[in-house]
N, C-alpha and C positions, 0 to 999 in steps of 0.2 A: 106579455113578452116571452118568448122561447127561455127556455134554460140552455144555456150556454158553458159547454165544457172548458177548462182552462187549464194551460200547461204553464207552468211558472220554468225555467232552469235557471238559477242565479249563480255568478260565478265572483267570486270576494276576491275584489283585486284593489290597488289603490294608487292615486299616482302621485309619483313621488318624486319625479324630474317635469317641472311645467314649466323651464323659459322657453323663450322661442328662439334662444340662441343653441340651446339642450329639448333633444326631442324628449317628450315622455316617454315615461319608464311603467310599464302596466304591469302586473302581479296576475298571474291567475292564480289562484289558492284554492278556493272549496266551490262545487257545486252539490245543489240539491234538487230535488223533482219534487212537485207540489202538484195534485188534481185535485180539482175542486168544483163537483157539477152544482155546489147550491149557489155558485157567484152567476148573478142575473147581469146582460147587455155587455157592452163594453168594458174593459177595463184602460183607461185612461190615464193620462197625468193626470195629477190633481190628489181632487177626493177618494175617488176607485182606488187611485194605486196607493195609496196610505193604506186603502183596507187590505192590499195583497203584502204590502211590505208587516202590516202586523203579522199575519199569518207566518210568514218568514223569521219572524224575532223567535215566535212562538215555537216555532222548528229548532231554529239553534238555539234557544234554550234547554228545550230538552234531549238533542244529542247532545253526549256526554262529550268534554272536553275533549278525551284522547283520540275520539275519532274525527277533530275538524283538522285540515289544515292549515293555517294561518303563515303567513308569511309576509314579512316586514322588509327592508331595507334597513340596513344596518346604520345608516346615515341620516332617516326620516323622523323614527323616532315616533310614528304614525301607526297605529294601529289600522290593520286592513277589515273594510266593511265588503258589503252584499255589495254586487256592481251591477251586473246584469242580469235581466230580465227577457225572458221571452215567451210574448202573449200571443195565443191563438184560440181563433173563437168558434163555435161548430157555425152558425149561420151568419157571416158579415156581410152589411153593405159597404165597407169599407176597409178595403186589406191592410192589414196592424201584422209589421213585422219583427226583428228580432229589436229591444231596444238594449242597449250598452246605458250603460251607469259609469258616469266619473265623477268619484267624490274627491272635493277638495278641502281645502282650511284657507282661510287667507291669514295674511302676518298678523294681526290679532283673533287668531282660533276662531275667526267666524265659519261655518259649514256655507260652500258652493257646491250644489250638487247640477249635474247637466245629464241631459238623459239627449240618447240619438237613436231615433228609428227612423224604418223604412213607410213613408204610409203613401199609397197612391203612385207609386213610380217615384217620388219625392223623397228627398228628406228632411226631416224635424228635428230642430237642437232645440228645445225645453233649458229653459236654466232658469236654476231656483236657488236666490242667494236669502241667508237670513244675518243682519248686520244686527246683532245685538249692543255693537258698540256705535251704533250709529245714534247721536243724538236727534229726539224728537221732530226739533229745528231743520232737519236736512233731509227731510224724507223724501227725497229726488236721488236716484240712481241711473245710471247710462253704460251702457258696455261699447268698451271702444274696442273693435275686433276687425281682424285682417285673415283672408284665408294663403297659406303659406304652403310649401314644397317642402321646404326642411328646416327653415329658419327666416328669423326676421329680411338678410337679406335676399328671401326671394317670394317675394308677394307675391300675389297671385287674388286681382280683384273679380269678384263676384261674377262679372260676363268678360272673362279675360279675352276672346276673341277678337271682342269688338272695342276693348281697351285701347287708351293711349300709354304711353309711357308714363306720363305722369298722373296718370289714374293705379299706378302700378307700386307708388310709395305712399299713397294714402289711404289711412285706417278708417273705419268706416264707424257710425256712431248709431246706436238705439238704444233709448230709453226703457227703463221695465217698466214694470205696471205692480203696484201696491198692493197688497191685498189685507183684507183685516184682520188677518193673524199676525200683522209687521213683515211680511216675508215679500221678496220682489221676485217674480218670475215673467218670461219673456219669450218666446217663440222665433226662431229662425226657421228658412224653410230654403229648400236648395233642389235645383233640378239633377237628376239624377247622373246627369253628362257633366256634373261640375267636379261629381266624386272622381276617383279618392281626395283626401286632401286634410290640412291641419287647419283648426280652427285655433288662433290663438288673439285671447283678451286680458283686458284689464278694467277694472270697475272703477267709474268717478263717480264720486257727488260733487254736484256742481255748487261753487261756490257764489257767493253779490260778487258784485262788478269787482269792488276793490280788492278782493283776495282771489288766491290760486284757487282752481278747485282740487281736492279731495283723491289722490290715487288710491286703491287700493291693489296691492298684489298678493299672489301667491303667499305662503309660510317660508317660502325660500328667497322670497324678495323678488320671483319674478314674473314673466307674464305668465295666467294661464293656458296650457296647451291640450289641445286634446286631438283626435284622430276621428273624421268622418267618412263613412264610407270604406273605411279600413281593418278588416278583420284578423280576428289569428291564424285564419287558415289551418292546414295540414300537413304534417308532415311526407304525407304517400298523395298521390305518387311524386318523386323527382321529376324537376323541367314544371312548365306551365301547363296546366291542364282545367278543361272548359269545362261548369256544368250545363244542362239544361236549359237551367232559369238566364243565363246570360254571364255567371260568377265566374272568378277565374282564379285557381289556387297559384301559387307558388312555390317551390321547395327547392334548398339547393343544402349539401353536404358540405362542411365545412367544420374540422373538430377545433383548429387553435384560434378562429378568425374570436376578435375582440369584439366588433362590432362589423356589421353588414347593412347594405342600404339596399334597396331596390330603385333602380333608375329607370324612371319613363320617359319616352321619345313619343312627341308628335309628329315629328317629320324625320325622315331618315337621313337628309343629310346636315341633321342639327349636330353640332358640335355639343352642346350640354343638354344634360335633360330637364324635362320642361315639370317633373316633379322626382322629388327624390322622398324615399318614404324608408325612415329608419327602420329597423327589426329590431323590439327589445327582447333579449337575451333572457326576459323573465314570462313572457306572453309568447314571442313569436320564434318559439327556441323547443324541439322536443330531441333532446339525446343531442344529437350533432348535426342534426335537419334543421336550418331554419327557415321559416313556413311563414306566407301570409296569406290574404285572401282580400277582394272585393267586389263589387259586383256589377258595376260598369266601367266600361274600359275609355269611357270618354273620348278623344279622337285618336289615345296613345297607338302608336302603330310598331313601337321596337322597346325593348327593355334588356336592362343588361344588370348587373351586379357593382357594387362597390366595397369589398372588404379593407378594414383598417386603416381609411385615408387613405387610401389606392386610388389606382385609377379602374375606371367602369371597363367591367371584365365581361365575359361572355357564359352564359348558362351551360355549361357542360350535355347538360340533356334536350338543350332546345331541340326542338323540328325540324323548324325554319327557319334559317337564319340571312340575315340583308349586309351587305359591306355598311361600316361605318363612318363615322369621319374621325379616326383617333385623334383624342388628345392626351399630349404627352406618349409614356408607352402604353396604352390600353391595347384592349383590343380592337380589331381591325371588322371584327363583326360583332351583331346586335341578335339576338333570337328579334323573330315577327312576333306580334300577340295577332294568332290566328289560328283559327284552327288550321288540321292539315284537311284538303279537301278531298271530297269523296269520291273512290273511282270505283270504274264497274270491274268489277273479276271474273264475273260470272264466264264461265267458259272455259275460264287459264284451267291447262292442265300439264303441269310440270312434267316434264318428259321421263324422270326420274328413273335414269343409267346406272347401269352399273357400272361400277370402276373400267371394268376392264373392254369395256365399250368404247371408252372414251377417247376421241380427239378434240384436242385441244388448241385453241389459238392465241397467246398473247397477244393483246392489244392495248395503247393509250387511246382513251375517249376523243381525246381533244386530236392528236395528231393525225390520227387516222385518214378523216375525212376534211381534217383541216386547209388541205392543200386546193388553191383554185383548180387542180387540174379533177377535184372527185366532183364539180361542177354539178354542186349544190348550194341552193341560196345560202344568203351570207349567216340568216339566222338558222339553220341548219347544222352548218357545216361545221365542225369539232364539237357535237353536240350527242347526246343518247338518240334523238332523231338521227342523224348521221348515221348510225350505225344499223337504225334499221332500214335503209335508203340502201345500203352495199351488201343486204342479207346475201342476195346472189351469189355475191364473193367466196362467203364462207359455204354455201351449198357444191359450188363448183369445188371446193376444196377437200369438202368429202368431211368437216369438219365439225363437231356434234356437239361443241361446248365453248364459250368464249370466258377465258381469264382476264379480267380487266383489271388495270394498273389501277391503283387506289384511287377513290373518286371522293372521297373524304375531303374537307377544305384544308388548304393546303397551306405551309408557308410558299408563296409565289416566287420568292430568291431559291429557296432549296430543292423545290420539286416536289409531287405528291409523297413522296418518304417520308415527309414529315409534316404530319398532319397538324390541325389544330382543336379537330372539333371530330365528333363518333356517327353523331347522329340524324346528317344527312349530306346529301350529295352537294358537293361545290357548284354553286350557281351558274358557273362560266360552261359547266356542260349540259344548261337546257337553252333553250332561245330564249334571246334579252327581252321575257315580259316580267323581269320579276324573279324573286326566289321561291315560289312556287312552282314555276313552270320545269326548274330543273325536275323536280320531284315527280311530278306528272309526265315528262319526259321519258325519264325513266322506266316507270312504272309499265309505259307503253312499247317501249325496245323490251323488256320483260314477256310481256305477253305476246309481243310479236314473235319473240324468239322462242317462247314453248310452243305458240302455234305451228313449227316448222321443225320442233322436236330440237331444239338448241336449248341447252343449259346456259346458265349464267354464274360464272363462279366470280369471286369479288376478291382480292388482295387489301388486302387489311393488315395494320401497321397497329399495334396498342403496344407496342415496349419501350417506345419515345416521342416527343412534340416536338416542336418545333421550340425554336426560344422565345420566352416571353408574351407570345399569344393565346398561350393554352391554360393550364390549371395553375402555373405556380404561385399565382397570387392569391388564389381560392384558398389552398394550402398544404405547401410545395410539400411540408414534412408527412403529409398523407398519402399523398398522389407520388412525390418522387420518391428516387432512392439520396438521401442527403445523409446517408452516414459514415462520412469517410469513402466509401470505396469509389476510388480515382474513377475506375474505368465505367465507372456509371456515374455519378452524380454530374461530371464534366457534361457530359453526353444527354441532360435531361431524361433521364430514363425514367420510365414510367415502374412504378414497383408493383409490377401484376396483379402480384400473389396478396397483397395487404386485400381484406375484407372489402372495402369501399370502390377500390380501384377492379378488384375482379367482379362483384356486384353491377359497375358500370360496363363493364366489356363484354360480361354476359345479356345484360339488357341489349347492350348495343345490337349486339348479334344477332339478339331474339326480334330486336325490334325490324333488323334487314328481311329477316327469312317471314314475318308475320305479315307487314307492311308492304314490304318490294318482292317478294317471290324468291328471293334469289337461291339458288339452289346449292350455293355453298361458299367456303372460306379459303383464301390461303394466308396463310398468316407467317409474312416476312418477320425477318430475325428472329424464329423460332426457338432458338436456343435459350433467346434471352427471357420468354418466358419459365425457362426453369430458374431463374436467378430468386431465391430467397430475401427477407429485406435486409440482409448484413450479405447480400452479394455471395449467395452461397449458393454451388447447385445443389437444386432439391431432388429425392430419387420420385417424390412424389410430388409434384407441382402442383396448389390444390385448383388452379386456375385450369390449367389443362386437364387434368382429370374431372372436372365441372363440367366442362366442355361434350369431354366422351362419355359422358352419361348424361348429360342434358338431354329430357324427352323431345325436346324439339330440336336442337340444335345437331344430336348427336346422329338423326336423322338425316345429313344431308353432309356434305362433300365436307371433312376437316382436312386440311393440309399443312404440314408443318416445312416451311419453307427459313432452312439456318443463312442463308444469304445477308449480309448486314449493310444496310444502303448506307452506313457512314465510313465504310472502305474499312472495317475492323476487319481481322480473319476468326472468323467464330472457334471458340473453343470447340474441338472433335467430342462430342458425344452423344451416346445415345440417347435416344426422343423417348420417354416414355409413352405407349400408344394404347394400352390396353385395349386391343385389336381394335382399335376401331380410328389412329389418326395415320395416314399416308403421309408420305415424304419426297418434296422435288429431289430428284438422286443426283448430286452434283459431282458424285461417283460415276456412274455414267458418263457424264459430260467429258469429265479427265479423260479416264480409259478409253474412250470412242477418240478421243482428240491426240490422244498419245500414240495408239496403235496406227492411225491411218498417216502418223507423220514419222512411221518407224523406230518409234522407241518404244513402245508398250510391250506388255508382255505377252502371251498368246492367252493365257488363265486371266488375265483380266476381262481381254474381249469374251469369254467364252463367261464368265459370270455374272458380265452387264446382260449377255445376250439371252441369257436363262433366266431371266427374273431378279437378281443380284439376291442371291440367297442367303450372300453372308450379312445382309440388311434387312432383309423382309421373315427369315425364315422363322421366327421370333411367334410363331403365332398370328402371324398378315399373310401373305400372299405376294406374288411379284405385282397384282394392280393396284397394289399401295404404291408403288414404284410411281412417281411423276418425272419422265427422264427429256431432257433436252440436251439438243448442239450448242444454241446457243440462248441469248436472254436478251433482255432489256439494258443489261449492266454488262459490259464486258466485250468485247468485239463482236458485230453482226457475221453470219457467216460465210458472205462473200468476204469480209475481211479476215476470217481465221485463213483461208485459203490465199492472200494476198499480202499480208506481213506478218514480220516474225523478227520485228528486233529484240534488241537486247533488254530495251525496257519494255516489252511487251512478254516477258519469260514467262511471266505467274499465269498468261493465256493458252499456253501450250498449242497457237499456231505456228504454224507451217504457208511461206511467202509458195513453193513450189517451184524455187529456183530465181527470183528477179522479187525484190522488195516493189510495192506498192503497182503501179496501172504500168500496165507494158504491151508493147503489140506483138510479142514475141507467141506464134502460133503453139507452140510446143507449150512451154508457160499455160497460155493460155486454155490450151485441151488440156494440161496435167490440174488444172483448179477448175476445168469442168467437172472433169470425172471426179474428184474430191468432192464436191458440194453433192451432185450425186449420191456417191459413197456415204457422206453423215447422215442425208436422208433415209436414204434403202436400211441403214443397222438403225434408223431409230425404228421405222415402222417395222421390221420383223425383229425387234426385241420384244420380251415379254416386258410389261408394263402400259403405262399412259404414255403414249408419245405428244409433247406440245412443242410446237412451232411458235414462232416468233414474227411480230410484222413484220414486214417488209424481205422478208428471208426468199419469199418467194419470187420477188424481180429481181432479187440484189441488190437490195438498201445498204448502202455503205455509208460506215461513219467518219472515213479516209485515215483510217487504224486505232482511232481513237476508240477506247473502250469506257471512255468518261458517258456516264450517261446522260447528262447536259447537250453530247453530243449527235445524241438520235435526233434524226429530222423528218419532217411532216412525210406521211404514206405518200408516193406520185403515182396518181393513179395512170398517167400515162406511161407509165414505165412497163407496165404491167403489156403495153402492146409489144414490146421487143419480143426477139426470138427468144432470150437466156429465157424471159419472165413464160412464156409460152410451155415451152418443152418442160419447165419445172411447174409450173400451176399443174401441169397435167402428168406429170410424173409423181406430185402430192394426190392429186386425184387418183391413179391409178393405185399407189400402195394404200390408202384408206380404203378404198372398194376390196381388194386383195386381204386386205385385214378382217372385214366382214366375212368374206367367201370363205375363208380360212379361220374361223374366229376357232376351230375345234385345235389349233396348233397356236394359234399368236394371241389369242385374248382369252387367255386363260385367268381364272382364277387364283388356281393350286399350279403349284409346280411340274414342272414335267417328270415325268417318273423314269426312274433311269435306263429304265429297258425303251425306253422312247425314244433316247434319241442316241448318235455315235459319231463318233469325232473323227476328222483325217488329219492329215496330214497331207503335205503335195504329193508324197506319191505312194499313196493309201496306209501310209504307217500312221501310228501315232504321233499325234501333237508334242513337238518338244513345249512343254509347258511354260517351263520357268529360260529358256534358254530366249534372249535378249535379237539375237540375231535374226530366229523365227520369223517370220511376217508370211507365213499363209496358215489358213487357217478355215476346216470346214465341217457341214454340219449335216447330219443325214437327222431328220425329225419325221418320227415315222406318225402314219393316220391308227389314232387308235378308234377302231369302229364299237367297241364294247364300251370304250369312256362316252363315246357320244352319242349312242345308244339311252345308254343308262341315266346322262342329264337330257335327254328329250331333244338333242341337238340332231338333225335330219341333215345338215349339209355336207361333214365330213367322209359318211360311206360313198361318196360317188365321186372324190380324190380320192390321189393317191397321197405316196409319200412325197416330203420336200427336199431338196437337196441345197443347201447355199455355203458358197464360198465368199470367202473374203482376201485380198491379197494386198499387200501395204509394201511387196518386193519393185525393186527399180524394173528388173526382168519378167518377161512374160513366163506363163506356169503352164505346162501340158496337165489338166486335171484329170484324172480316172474316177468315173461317177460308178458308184456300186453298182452290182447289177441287179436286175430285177426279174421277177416273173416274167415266164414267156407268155407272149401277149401284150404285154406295158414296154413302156420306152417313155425316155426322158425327153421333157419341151423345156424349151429355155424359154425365161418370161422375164429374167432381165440381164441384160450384160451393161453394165455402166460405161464401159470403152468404147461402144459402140455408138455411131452418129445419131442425130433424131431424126425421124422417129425411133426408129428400126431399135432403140436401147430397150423398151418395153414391148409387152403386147400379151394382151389379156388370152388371145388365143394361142400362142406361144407357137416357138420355131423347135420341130425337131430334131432332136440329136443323134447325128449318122449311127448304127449301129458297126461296131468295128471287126473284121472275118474272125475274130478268137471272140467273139460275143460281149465285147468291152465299150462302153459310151466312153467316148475320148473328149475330152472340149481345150480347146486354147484359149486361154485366162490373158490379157495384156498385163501389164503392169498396173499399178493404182487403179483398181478394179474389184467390182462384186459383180457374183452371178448367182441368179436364183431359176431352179430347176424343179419343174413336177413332173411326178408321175403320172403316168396317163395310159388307156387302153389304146392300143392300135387299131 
């Protein structure tokens, strides 16, 4: 016979809770490592394994006390032995896997010891009882045993599929077998699809007809319990994660929870779980992880959590998660036990922009293409497919990047603001096969969109949940802020910065950009990421500052967006960015929105229009700058241009003379030219310019700035003349942006010999003076700047001239003069009809007998002029 190497690891544990109304309580304490090539064949129950458990006495004899660890239960009074065993052989004809040891006592100190291996795809429960108080006369034993979920009331018989109900309260009965040392041991044997599960008995001898027979229980009086098929797992990684062999870890975070169960689902829309499998706090507990492991998953198809008599919660890290059928207040979703499936990447090559490249589009997933008129099947449509079905859209629009509204699962009463779950996309935006298909959905509008040189930036919420769906049963004093401070605890806020909580937000992050491509963050209510756990701003947030130097993370688009979707007004301050996090500038938004309804200042327009330098100049650049007209929250803006009541103040529009829908022509052309006008300054500011859906037909909320009240994209709206003449006036300034990127998509600041300011009639700008409302900008070609960064398009313009005017009355403008030879083209006049308001080849401007370019300005008006050779 071969010699045969052996690996023993034994781990000294002991159980110390065995009814089946109280799960067991397991100890891990001491392990040791044993090889031993002179043990020949098998090692077995029986005779073999007394020779290896000698071998083991032998060992803890001779390590010296102070280095074992023993550990007891304060209430047992049991001293803890050797438990497991695990045998492996160099040449088997038959695969012998880890075997677990549980030693017992019964209430007269008899030893039951039960051994469970893996053998054959099978498993083995060995139990070996020695009743030294049993008299001679009764040498007949029987174990009366029931397989269980968590307890006596939920049995669980031996082929539960093919069970009846009443096969489902009765305990099952096998006799041992004697041996001639007095000792009874017995053999169970269990197919692998029956794991995990509790094996819980109790021993009779049977008695003559006239008397009772014979219980024997436990030391504590009651049944024995033990765990098949159920291991201590790991504490790494967090969420569910698959081996190889077919095992599947567990771990989940939790520092105050008492007790945790792990809840298995066979069917998804089961109300309870069809096994519930305790965590002892002494075995399946590392630090504040608690961890298990098994190694078939039987037909379970969802699992969820139960901490301290709660109701079944949901895995903070899962994948993939399926709606549920709550009971009580639980959760609303279940993680899948699935892997996540494999997709091909091979190809994707992220477009990877720079800032100041960038156009931008906000979009909802679902609303987008939701509407019957974008006349896409039904499982299509408000879906990540969807969006790549309308790619055209955003190519017509000149548009190089899509922000999408949070796609996280969501509270469905609150809107995606408040999320419930990190770690994947809401099922209701792939096609209804499944919670998979979202993800693969996905994954595929990804690739679609770097194939065509489109970014994908993602809006992400981690500074609050929703109520009661999310962490706070897990354990609200880790995850939330619950320390007194009103203006958070109220609010579910999520406390960033705690260790556990920015651990998960960076995973999360890591896990979008590794998994999904996505090419960057914006991350709503930004401010509240600076909040400390006693609700303090921090100058160094250790959560954002992670961020901007995470090697992966910090790689790709961070945005710090202080907007607060629960209608708070965020405290004013500064974002720490250690050059590397951008900010939506909701500074811009004011000033563009105040100036063109005549109350701004002229120094405000002229600072958004420079890159806003008293914001960016910090060591950023003005394409940190993320600036819009309008948003998802707050009046669309055909509606800035269309009311302006009194509870509409904190929006700083402008009706344009007649509150809400009017057929008055005058009316009507002064909120053309307006909507115009917010276009034209967003795209020749320096910055990121983003656009908003539906801005471009005139999606109106009919004043309403609630965000409940955005409505589905109509894609037929988009035929009108408004949607027309503006799709392609966004067209024209994105192409204009490009052609010009040596002036408008700047990095660095313009330098001050670059550019010079008017006034209406070539004086200086009254700056600060209220009444002001013109205002213009001569932005000269520097051919040495773009020389020197390798830019080839700027030497063949000229310089740019634009005005802006926010007067009731028309303006006579005098444009500087220029080199003989060059004369100024006009390339946009906003007051002017469509087409004739644009034009890429631009209309020249009369030269005047004293050598002066003259141009007549309308009122609510911009014009933009180049220079050009004659």
């Amino acid at each position: 016979m071969a010699t045969l190497p052996l690996s023993i690891a034994i781990q000294a544990s002991c159980c110390l809770n065995c009814g089946t109304t109280e799960l067991p309580k397991l100890t891990a304490t001491d392990r040791y490592g044993h090889r031993n090539n002179g043990v020949h064949g098998y090692v077995k129950l029986g005779t073999e394994r007394n020779l290896v458990l000698r071998e083991v006495v032998q060992i803890l004899k001779e390590r010296p006390l102070r280095d074992r660890e023993w550990k007891v239960y304060a209430t047992s009074r049991v001293s803890v032995e050797p438990v497991e065993q695990r045998v492996s052989t160099g040449t088997e004809t038959e695969e012998v896997g880890k075997v677990s040891t549980y030693l017992f006592r019964t209430d007269t100190g008899d030893p039951v010891n039960v051994f469970v291996r893996k053998r054959n795809a099978k498993y083995a429960v060995n139990i070996e009882v020695s009743l030294l108080h049993l008299s001679r006369s009764d040498r007949r034993l029987v174990l009366s045993w029931g397989m269980y979920r968590a307890d006596s009331s939920s049995f669980v018989p031996s082929n539960f599929r093919s069970s009846t109900p009443a096969d489902r309260t009765t305990a099952l009965e096998t006799p041992f077998t004697g041996t001639s040392s007095g000792k009874f041991t017995l053999e169970l044997e269990f197919e692998a699809k029956q794991i995990p599960f509790y094996l819980s008995f109790v021993l009779k001898s049977p008695a003559d007809a006239d008397l009772s027979d014979l219980e024997i229980r436990s030391h504590r009086k009651t049944n024995f319990c033990f765990p098949v098929g159920f291991g201590r797992g790991c504490p790494a990684p967090l969420g569910v994660s698959f081996s190889n062999d077919g095992s599947m870890n567990f771990a989940i975070f939790s520092r105050n929870a008492e007790s945790v169960v792990l809840c298995l689902y066979a069917e998804t829309t089961a109300e309870k779980p069809v096994l519930e499998l305790d965590l002892d706090p002494y075995v399946n507990r590392s630090g504040d992880i608690w961890h298990a492991s098994f190694e078939n998953a039987w037909d379970f198809v969802s699992y969820g959590y139960r901490f301290d008599e709660g109701n079944v919660l949901l895995d903070p890290y899962a994948k993939i998660i399926a709606k549920s059928v709550p009971h009580g207040t639980g959760s609303k979703y279940l993680g899948r036990l699935c892997e996540e499936p494999a997709f091909e990447w091979a190809g994707d090559v992220p477009p990877d922009l720079t800032l100041e490249k960038l156009v931008v589009y906000r979009l909802n997933v679902k609303r987008f293409t939701k509407h019957k008129s974008s006349k896409l099947p039904t499982n299509i449509a408000g879906t990540f497919s969807g969006l790549t079905e309308k790619l055209e859209h955003f190519k017509a629009l000149g548009v190089n990047a899509v922000l999408l509204e949070p796609i996280f699962p969501f509270d469905e009463q609150k809107g995606p603001y408040f999320p419930v779950h990190f770690f994947s996309p809401m099922n209701c935006f792939g096609p209804p096969r499944g919670p998979v298909s979202a993800v693969i959905s996905m994954k595929e509008m990804v690739k679609f969109f770097h194939a065509d040189g489109i970014e994908v930036l993602l809006e992400v919420v981690f500074t609050h949940t929703s109520e009661g769906e999310a962490m706070q049963g897990i354990d609200i004093s880790s995850y939330y802020h619950v320390n007194g401070v009103e203006d958070l605890e109220a609010r579910n806020a999520l406390n960033c910065n705690y260790p556990v909580v920015q651990q998960m937000v960076l995973d999360s992050l890591r896990y979008w950009v590794t998994e999904f491509h996505v090419d960057g963050f914006c991350f709503i209510n930004a401010s509240s990421l600076l909040r400390g756990s006693n609700g303090e701003y921090l100058s160094r947030p250790p959560l954002v500052e992670a961020i901007a130097f995470d090697p992966l993370l910090s790689k790709t688009k961070i945005i710090a967006d202080c907007w607060d979707p629960r209608g708070l007004v965020p405290k004013e301050t500064r974002f720490p960015h250690w050059k590397r996090w951008a900010e939506v500038n909701t500074k811009f938004s004011n000033d563009v929105r105040n100036f063109l309804r005549g109350e701004g200042l002229l120094s405000d327009l002229a600072t958004r229009l420079c890159g806003n330098g008293d914001i960016f100049s910090d060591g950023r650049g003005p394409a940190s700058s993320f600036n819009f007209i309008s948003r998802n929250s707050g009046l669309p803006l055909v509606d800035l241009v269309s009311f302006s009541g009194v509870e509409l103040a904190a929006e700083l529009s402008w009706n344009c003379g007649e509150e809400g829908p009017t057929n008055k022509t005058a009316v009507l052309e002064r909120r053309l030219k307006q909507i115009r006008n917010f276009l034209f300054i967003l795209f020749v500011s320096l910055g990121v310019p983003v656009l908003n859906m539906g801005d471009e037909y005139g999606q109106s909320a009919g004043g309403s700035p609630a965000y409940s009240d955005r409505k589905a994209f109509d894609w037929n709206a988009l035929g009108t003349g408004f949607a027309t003449q503006t799709t392609q006036f966004i067209a024209f300034l994105s192409s204009f942006r490009i052609r010009r990127s040596d002036l408008l998509q700047k990095r660095n600041f313009l330098k001050e010999e670059n550019i010079d300011w008017y006034g209406s009639d070539q004086s200086s700008p009254k700056w600060e003076d209220p009444s002001s409302k013109f205002l213009a900008m001569k932005l000269k070609a520097d051919e040495e700047e773009a020389y020197e960064s390798g830019d080839d398009s700027s030497p063949s313009w000229g310089d740019l001239f634009v005005a802006f005017s926010a007067a009731d009355i028309s303006e006579t403008v005098i444009l500087p003069p220029l080199p003989e030879g060059t004369g100024w083209f006009r390339l946009v006049d906003t007051a002017l009809p469509f087409p004739g308001f644009f034009s890429t080849d631009g209309e020249p401007v009369a030269e005047q007998p004293a050598g002066l370019f003259a141009y007549e300005m309308n009122s609510h008006s911009c014009a933009l002029f180049e220079a050009r050779s004659l």
